[in-house]
ROBA-49947 format. One record per residue (C-alpha): residue in one letter; x negated, y negated, z. Coordinates in steps of 0.5 Angstrom, whole numbers, always signed. Example, Ala and Ser with C-alpha at 12.3 -4.5 7.8 and 13.67 -1.06 7.14 Angstrom:
BEGIN
+---+-------+-------+-------+
| r |     u |     v |     w |
+---+-------+-------+-------+
| A |   -25 |    +9 |   +16 |
| S |   -27 |    +2 |   +14 |
+---+-------+-------+-------+
END
This chain:
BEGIN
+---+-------+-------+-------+
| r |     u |     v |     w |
+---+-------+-------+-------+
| X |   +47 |   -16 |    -7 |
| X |   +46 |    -9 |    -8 |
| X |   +52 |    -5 |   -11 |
| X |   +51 |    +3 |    -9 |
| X |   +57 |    +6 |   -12 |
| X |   +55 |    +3 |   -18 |
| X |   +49 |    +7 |   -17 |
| X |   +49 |   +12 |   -22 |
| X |   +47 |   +21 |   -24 |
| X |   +39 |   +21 |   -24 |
| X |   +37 |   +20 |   -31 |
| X |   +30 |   +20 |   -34 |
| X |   +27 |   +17 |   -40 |
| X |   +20 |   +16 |   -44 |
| X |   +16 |   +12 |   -40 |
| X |   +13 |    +5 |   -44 |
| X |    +5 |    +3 |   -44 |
| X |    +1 |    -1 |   -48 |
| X |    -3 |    +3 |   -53 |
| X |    -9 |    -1 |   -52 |
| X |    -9 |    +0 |   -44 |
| X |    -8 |    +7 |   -45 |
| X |   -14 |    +8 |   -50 |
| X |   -18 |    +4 |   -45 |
| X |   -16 |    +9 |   -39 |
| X |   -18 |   +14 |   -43 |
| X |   -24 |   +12 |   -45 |
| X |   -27 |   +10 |   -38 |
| X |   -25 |   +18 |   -36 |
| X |   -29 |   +20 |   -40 |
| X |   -34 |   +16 |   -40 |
| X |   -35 |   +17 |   -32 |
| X |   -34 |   +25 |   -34 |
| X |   -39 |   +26 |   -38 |
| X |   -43 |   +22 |   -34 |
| X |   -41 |   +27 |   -28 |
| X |   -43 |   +32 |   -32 |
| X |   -50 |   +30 |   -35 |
| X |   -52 |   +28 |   -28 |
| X |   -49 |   +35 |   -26 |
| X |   -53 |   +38 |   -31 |
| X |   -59 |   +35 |   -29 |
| X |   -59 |   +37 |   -22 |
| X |   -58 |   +44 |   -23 |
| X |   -64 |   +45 |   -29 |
| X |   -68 |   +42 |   -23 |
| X |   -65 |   +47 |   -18 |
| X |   -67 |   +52 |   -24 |
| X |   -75 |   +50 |   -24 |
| X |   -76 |   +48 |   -18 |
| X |   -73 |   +52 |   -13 |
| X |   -75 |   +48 |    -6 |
| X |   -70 |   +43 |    -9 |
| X |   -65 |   +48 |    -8 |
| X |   -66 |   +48 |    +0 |
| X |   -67 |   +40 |    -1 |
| X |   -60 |   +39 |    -3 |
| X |   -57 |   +45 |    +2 |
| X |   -60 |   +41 |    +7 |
| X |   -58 |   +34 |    +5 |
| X |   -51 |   +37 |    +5 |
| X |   -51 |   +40 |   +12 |
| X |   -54 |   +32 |   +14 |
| X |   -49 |   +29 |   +11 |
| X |   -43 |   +34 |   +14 |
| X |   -46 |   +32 |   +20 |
| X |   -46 |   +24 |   +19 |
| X |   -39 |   +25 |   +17 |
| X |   -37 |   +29 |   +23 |
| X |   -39 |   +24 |   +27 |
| X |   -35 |   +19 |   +23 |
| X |   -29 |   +15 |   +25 |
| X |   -25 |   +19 |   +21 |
| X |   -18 |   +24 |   +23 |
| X |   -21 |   +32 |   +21 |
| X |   -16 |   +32 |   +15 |
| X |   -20 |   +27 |   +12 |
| X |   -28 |   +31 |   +14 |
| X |   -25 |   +38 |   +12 |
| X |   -24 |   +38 |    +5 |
| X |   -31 |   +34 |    +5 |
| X |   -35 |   +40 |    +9 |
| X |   -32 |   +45 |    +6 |
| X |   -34 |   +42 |    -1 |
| X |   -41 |   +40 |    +1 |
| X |   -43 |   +47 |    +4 |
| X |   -41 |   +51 |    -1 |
| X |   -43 |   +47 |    -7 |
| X |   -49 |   +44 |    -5 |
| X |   -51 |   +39 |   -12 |
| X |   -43 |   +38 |   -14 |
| X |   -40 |   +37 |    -7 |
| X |   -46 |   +32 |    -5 |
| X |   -45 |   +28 |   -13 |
| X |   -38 |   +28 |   -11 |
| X |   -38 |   +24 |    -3 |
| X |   -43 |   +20 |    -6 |
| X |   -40 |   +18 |   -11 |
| X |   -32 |   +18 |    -8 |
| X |   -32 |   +20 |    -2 |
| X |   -36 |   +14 |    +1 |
| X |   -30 |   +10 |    +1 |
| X |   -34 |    +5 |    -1 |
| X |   -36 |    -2 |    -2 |
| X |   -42 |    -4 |    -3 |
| X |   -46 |    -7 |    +3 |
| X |   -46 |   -13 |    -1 |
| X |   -38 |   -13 |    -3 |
| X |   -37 |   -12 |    +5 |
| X |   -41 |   -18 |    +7 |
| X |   -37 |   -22 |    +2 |
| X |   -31 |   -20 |    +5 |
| X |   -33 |   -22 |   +12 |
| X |   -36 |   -29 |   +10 |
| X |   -29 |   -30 |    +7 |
| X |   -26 |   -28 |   +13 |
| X |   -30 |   -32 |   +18 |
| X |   -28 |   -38 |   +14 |
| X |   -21 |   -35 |   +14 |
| X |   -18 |   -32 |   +20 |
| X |   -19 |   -40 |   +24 |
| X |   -13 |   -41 |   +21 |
| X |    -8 |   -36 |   +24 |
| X |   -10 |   -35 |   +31 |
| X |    -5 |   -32 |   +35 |
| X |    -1 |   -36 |   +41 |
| X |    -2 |   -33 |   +47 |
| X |    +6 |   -35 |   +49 |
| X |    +8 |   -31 |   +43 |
| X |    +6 |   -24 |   +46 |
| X |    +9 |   -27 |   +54 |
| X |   +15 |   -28 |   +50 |
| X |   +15 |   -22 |   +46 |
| X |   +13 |   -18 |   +52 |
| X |   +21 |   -21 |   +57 |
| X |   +24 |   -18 |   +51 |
| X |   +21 |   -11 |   +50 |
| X |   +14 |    -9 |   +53 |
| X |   +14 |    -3 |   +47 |
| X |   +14 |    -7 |   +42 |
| X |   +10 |   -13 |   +44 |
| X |    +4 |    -8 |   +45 |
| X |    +5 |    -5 |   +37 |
| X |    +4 |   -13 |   +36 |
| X |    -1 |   -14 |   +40 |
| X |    -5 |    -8 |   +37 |
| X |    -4 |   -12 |   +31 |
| X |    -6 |   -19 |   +33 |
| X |   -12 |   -16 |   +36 |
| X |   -15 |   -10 |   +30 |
| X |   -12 |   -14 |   +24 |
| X |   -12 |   -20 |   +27 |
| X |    -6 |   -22 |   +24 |
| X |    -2 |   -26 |   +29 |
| X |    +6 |   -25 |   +30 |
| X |   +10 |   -32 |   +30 |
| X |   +17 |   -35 |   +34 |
| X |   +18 |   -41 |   +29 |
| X |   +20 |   -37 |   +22 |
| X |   +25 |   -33 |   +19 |
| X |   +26 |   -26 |   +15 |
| X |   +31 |   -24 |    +9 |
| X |   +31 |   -16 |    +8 |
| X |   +33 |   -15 |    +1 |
| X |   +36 |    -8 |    +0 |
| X |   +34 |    -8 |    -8 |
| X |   +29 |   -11 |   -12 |
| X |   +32 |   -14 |   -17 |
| X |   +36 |   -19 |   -11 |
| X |   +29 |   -20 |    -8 |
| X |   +27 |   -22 |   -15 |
| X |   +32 |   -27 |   -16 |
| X |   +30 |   -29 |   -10 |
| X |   +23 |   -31 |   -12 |
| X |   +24 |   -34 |   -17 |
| X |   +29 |   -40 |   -14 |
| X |   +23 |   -41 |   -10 |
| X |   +18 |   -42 |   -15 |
| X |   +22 |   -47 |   -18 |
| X |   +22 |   -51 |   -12 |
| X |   +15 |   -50 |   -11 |
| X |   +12 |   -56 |   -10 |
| X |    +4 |   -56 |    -9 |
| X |    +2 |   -49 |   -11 |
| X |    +4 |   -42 |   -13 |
| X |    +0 |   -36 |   -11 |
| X |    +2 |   -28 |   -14 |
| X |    -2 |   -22 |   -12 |
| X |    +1 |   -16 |   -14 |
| X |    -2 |    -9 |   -16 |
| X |    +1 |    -8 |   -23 |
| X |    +4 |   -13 |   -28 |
| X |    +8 |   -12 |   -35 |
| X |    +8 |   -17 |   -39 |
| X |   +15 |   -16 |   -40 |
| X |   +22 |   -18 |   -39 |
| X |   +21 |   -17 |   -31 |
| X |   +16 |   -23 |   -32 |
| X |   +18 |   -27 |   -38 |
| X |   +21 |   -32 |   -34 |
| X |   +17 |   -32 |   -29 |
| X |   +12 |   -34 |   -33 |
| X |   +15 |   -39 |   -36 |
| X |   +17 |   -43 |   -29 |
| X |    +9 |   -41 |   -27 |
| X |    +8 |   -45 |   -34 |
| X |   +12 |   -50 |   -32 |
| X |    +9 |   -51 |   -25 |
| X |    +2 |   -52 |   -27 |
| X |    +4 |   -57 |   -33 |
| X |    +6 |   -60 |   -27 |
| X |    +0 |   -60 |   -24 |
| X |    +1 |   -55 |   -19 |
| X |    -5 |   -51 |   -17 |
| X |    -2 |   -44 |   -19 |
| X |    -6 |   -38 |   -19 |
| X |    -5 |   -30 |   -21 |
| X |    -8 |   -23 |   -19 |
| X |    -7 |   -17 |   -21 |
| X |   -10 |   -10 |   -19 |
| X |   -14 |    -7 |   -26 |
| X |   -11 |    +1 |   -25 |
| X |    -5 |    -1 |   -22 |
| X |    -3 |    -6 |   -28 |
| X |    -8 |    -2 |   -34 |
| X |    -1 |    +2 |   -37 |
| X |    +2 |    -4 |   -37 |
| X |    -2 |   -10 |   -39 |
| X |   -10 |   -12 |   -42 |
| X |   -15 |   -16 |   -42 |
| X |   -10 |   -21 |   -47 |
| X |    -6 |   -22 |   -41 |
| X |   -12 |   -26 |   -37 |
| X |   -13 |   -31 |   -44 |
| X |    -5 |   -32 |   -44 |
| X |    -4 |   -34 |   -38 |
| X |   -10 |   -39 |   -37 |
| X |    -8 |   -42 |   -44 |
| X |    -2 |   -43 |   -40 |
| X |    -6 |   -47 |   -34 |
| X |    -5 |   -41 |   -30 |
| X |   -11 |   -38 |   -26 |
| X |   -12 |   -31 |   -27 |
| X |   -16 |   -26 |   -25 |
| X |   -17 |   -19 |   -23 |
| X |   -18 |   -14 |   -18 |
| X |   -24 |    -9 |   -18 |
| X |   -25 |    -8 |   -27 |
| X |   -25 |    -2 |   -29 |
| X |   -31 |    +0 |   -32 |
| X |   -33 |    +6 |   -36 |
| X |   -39 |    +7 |   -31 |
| X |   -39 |   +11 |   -24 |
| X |   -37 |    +6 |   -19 |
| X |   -37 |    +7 |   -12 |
| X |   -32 |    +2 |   -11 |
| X |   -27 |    +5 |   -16 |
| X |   -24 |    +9 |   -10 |
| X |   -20 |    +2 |    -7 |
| X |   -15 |    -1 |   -11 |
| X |   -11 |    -8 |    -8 |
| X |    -4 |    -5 |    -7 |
| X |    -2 |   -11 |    -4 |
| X |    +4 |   -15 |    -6 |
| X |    +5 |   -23 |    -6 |
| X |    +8 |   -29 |    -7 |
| X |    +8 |   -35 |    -2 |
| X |   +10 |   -42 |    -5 |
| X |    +7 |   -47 |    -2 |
| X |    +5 |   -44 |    +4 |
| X |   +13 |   -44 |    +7 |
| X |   +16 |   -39 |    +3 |
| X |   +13 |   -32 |    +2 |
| X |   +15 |   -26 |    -1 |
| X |   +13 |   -18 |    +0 |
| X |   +15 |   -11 |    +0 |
| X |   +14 |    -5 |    -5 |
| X |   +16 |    -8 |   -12 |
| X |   +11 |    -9 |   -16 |
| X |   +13 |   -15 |   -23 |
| X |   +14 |    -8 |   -28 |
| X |   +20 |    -6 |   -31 |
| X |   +22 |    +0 |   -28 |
| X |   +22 |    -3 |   -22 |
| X |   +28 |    -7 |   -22 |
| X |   +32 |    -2 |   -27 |
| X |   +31 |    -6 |   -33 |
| X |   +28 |    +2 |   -36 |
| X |   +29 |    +8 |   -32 |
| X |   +22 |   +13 |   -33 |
| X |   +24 |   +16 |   -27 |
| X |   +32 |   +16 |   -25 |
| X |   +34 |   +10 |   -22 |
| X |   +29 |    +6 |   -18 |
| X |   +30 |    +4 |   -10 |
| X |   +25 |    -2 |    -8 |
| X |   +26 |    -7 |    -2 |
| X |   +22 |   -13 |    -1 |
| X |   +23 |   -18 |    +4 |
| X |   +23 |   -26 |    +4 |
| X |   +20 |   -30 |   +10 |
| X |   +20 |   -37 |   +11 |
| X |   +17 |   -42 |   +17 |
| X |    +9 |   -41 |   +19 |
| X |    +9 |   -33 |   +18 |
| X |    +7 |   -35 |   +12 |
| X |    +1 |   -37 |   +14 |
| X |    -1 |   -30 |   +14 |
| X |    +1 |   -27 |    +6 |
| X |    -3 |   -34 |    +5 |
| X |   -10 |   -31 |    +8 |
| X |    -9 |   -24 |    +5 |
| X |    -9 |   -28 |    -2 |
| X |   -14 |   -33 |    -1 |
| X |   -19 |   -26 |    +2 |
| X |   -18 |   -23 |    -4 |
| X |   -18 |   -29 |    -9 |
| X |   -25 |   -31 |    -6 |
| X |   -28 |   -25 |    -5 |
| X |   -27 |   -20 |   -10 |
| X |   -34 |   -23 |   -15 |
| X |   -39 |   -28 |   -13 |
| X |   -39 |   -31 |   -20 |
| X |   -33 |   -33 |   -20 |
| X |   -32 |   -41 |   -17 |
| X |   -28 |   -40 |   -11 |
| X |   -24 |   -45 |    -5 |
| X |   -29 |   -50 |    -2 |
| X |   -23 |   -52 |    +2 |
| X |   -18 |   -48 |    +5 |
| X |   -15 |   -53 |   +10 |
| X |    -9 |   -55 |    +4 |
| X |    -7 |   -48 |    +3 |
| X |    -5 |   -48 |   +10 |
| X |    -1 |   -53 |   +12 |
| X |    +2 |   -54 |   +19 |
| X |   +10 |   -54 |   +19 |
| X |   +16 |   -57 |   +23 |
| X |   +20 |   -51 |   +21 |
| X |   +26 |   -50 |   +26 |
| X |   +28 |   -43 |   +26 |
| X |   +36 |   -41 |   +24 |
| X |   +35 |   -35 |   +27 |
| X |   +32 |   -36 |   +35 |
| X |   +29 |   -31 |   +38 |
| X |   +27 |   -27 |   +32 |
| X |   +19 |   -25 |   +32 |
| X |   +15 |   -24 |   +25 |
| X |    +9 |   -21 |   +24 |
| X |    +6 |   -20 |   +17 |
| X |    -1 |   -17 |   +17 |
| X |    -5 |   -14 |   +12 |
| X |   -11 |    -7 |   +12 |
| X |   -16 |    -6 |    +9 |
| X |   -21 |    +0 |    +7 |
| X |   -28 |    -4 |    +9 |
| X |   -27 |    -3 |   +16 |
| X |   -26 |    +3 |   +21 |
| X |   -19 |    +1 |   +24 |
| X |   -13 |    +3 |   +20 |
| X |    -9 |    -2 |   +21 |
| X |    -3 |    +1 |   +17 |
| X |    -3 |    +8 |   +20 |
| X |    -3 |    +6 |   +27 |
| X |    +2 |    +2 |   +26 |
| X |    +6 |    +7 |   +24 |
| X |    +4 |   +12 |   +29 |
| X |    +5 |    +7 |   +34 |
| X |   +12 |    +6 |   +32 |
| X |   +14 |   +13 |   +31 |
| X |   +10 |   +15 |   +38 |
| X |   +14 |   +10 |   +42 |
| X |   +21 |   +11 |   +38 |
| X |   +26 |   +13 |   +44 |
| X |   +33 |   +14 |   +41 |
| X |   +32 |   +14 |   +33 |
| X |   +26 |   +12 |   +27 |
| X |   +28 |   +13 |   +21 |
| X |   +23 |   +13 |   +14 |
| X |   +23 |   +12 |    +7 |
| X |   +17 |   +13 |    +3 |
| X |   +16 |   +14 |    -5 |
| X |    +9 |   +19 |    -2 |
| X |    +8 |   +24 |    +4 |
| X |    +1 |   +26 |    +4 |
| X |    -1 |   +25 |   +11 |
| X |    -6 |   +27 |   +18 |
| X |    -5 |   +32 |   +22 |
| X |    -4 |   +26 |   +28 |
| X |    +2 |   +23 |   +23 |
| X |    +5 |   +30 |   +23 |
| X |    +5 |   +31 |   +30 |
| X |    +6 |   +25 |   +32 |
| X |   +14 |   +26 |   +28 |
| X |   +14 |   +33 |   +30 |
| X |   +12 |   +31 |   +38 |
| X |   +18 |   +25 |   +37 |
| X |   +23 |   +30 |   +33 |
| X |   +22 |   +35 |   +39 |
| X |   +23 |   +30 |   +45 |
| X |   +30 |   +29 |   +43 |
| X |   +29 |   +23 |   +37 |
| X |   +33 |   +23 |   +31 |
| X |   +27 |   +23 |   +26 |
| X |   +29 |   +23 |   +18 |
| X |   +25 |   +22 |   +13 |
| X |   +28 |   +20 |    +6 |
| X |   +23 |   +21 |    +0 |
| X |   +25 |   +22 |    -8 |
| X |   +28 |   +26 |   -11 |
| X |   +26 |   +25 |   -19 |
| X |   +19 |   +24 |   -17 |
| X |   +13 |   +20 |   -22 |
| X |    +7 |   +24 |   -21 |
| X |    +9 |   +31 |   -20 |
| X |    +3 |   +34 |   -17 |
| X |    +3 |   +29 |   -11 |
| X |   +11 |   +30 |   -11 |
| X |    +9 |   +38 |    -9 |
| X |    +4 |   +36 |    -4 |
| X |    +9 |   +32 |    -2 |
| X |   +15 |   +38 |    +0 |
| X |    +8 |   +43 |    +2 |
| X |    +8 |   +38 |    +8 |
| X |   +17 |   +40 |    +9 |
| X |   +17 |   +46 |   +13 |
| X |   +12 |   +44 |   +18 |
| X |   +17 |   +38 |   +20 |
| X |   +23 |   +41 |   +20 |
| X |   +21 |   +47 |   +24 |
| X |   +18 |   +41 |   +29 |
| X |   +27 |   +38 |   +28 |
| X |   +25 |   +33 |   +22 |
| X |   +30 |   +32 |   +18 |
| X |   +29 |   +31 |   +11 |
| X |   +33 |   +28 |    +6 |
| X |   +31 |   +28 |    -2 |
| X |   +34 |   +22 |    -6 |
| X |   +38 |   +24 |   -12 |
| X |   +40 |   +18 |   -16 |
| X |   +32 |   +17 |   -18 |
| X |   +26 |   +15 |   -15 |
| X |   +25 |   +12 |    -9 |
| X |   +19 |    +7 |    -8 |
| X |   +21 |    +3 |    -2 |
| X |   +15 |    +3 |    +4 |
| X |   +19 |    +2 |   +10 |
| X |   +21 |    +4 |   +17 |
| X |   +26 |    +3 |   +23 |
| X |   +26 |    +5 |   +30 |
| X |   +32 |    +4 |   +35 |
| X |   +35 |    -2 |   +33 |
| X |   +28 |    -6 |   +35 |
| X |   +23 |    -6 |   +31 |
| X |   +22 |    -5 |   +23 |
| X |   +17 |    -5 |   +18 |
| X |   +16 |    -7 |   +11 |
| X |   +11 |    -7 |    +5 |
| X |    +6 |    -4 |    +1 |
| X |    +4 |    +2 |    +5 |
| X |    +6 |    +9 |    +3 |
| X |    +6 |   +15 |    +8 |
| X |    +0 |   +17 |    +4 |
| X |    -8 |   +17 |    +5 |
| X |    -9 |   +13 |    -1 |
| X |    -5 |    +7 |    +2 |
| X |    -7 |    +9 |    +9 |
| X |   -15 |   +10 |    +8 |
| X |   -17 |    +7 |    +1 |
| X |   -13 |    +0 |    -1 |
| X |   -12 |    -6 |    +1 |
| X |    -5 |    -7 |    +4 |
| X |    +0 |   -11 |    +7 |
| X |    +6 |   -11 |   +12 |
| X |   +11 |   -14 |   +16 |
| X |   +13 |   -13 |   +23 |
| X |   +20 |   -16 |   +26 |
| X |   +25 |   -15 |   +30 |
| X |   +30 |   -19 |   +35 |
| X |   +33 |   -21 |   +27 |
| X |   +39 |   -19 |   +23 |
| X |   +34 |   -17 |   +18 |
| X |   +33 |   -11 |   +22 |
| X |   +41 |    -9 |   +22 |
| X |   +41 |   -10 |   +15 |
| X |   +35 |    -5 |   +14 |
| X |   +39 |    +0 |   +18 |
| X |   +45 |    -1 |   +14 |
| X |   +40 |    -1 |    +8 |
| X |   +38 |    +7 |   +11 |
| X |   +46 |    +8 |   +13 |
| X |   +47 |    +7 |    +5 |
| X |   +41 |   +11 |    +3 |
| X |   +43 |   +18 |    +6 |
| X |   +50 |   +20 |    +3 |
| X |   +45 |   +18 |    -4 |
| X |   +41 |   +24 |    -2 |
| X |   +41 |   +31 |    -2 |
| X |   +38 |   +34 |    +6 |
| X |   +34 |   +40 |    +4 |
| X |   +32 |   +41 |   +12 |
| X |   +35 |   +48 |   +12 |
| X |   +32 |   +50 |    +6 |
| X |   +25 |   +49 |    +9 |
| X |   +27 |   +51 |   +16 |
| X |   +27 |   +58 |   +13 |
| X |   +20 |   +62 |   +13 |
| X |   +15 |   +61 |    +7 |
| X |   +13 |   +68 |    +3 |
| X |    +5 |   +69 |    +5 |
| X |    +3 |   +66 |    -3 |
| X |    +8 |   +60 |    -2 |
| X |    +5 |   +59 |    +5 |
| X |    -3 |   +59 |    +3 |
| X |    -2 |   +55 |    -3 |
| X |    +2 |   +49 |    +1 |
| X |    -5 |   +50 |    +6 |
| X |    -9 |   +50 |    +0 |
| X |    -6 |   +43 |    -3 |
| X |    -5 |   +41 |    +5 |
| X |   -12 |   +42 |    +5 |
| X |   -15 |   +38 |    -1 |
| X |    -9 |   +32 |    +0 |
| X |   -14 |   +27 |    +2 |
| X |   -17 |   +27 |    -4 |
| X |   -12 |   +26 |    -9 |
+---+-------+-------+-------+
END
């Protein structure tokens, strides 16, 4: 369990990185800015000598803002994007095409969707669930039912939940489970350190699989290239462990590139599985401390809603390249389980988002549960970068009486999104949010509670790279205790943080107020 008085002052120390993968970052920047560049340069000799293509290019972009206009998109992603395009014609047109598509190639949705085709059989919604849902409390079996029809991860009657304050608990928690894995061990995380976090994890997978278990890995190539290389890929193979990676980064202009797997799981043979916002690095269980002390959760889950983290992995596992040799036969993984619940009546939802489609599971999620909040909600995010629509749905909350709070770090680990984050402050406290800064260090938990009925737990950041460009993962529950501990969990954070309500209540000087529009403005492509 995690000890809070043990929790000591922020402090601060060099972040670790492994050199290779730190070259590598630096030489694919630079192979793609020059590429950006010479293609730049090209376009703008041919302006230079041929002046209808000049025209061309400013009527490509008036049809492109037109087209994005009539996206299903919130403004504060197509404003940026006009302005660009309209005043810098050549350059705003190569930058959408290349990022602002946010975009898969034809060919990458369509394996996804032959996947899913295949996969989502597997996790079909049962109707009584939702009617019993409904004689608890109507609100939130429409939030699951929302979920279950536009994901379409269905809710679950026969499994239990576990909510872990701290990662490390959560950590150790998974390890018991993958030594009593029996079957198969699947691992899908955005970042990985091989390092002390995951050296005994390792060690149990090589154990597992020299048992002839069927264990697999996968990791997110940004989100694990400060920490691992390629060499990590042949380690674990040579160990009977599968490997493979998520969208490689490669020195060339990839439309891809923008959409990362943020997601994080484990599941054990189909009857445990493990989510929540810790990835398998160091300083996500305070083994180092880049950035004060670091506040993760995570959750466990037992029974059939497991059923669910299987289909994410097995989606992404079989999808992500054509080469590699996928599952002909997904029946194994999903197994039918007598599970009898410890906990009656508790109701679990894990569901994963996506970016290759137009639904955003994730912030309408959020929105819901913020919308239909009548006594409290309460937030943490490491990010808050958000829509106009996210803003005043907590603005809208906040002013009809509800006791809405916010919790985001105090020590932040990138400081330019840390000053976009505080850029949206003033406008919710004017609105009646409270916002609270956490002083021990960072806080990287993604989680919401609402009136003591329904809570929220995963991947996904108040942010618009996690809302509209990853592919994430999160759990709805309620009617369980794992609901009061998350609260608890709140109720401990807050004497933690320092509430800077007051000093945002107060009016902004004409220059602080035009660049916090101007960042609020191009937030969205960060």
């Amino acid at each position: 369990m995690n000890n809070y008085t043990s929790i000591k002052p922020a402090t601060k120390e060099k972040k670790s990185a492994t050199k290779n993968s730190i070259m590598r970052v630096f030489l694919v920047a630079v192979a793609i800015l020059l590429q950006c560049y010479f293609l730049y340069l090209v376009l703008v000799q041919i302006e230079k000598n041929y002046e209808w293509v000049d025209q061309v290019a400013r009527m490509a972009a008036l049809l492109l803002c037109i087209a994005l206009f009539s996206m299903n998109k919130t403004a504060s992603m197509k404003m940026p994007w006009f302005i660009l395009m309209l005043t810098f014609p050549i350059a705003g047109t190569m930058i959408y095409l290349i990022v602002g598509l946010n975009g898969s190639s034809w060919r990458m949705r369509r394996r996804f969707e032959d996947i899913d085709a295949r996969l989502f059989p597997y996790i079909r919604q049962d109707p009584k669930v939702i009617k019993k849902m409904e004689e608890k409390n109507h609100t939130v079996a429409n939030m699951s039912r929302y979920i279950a029809r536009h994901a379409p991860f269905p809710v679950y009657d026969d499994s239990d939940i576990e909510f872990f304050s701290c990662a490390a608990d959560a950590l150790e928690a998974q390890k018991d489970a993958l030594r009593k894995a029996e079957k198969f061990i699947f691992m899908e995380y955005h970042a990985i350190e091989n390092a002390e976090s995951f050296a005994e994890i390792k060690e149990i997978l090589t154990e597992k699989a020299a048992e002839g278990l069927d264990v697999r890995i996968f990791y997110d190539d940004i989100g694990s290239i400060a920490f691992i290389n390629t060499d990590f890929i042949r380690e674990m193979r040579s160990r009977g462990v599968q490997c493979r990676v998520f969208n490689p980064v490669i020195p060339l202009v990839n439309v891809f590139l923008n959409n990362r797997d943020h997601r994080k799981i484990t599941v054990v043979d189909g009857k445990v599985g493990f989510t929540g916002g810790y990835n398998l690095a160091n300083e996500y269980f305070n083994i180092t401390h880049p950035y004060g002390y670091w506040k993760d959760t995570g959750v466990k889950i037992t029974g059939n809603a497991v059923r669910n983290l299987t289909m994410m992995f097995l989606e992404m596992w079989n999808a992500i390249r054509s080469k590699d040799k996928d599952d002909e036969d997904y029946e194994p993984f999903f197994p039918e389980l007598e599970y009898t619940q410890k906990e009656e009546g508790a109701l679990i939802q894990p569901y994963g988002d996506t970016p290759l489609d137009s639904e955003h599971v994730g912030e309408n999620v959020y929105l819901n549960a913020i919308s239909s909040a009548e006594r409290y909600v309460w937030i943490i995010t490491p990010y808050l970068v958000i829509t106009d629509e996210m803003n005043r749905a907590m603005g809208l909350a906040a002013e009809r009486g509800v006791d809405v709070r916010i919790i985001t770090p105090g020590i932040p680990d990138k400081r330019t999104i840390y000053t976009v984050t505080r850029s949206y402050y003033q406008r919710l406290v004017q609105d009646g949010v409270r916002i609270f800064e956490y002083t021990p260090g960072f806080c990287h938990a993604k989680q919401l509670i609402a009136d003591d009925r329904v809570a929220l737990c995963g991947t996904i950041n108040f942010d618009f790279r996690s809302l509209y460009h990853h592919f994430e993962d999160g759990v709805l529950f309620t009617n369980c205790k794992a609901v009061q501990d998350m609260k608890a969990d709140f109720e401990h954070c807050f004497p933690l943080c320092m509430e800077v309500t007051k000093k945002y209540k107060k009016t902004r000087n004409l220059l602080q107020r035009g660049w916090n529009s101007i960042l609020r403005l191009f937030s969205s492509l960060l």
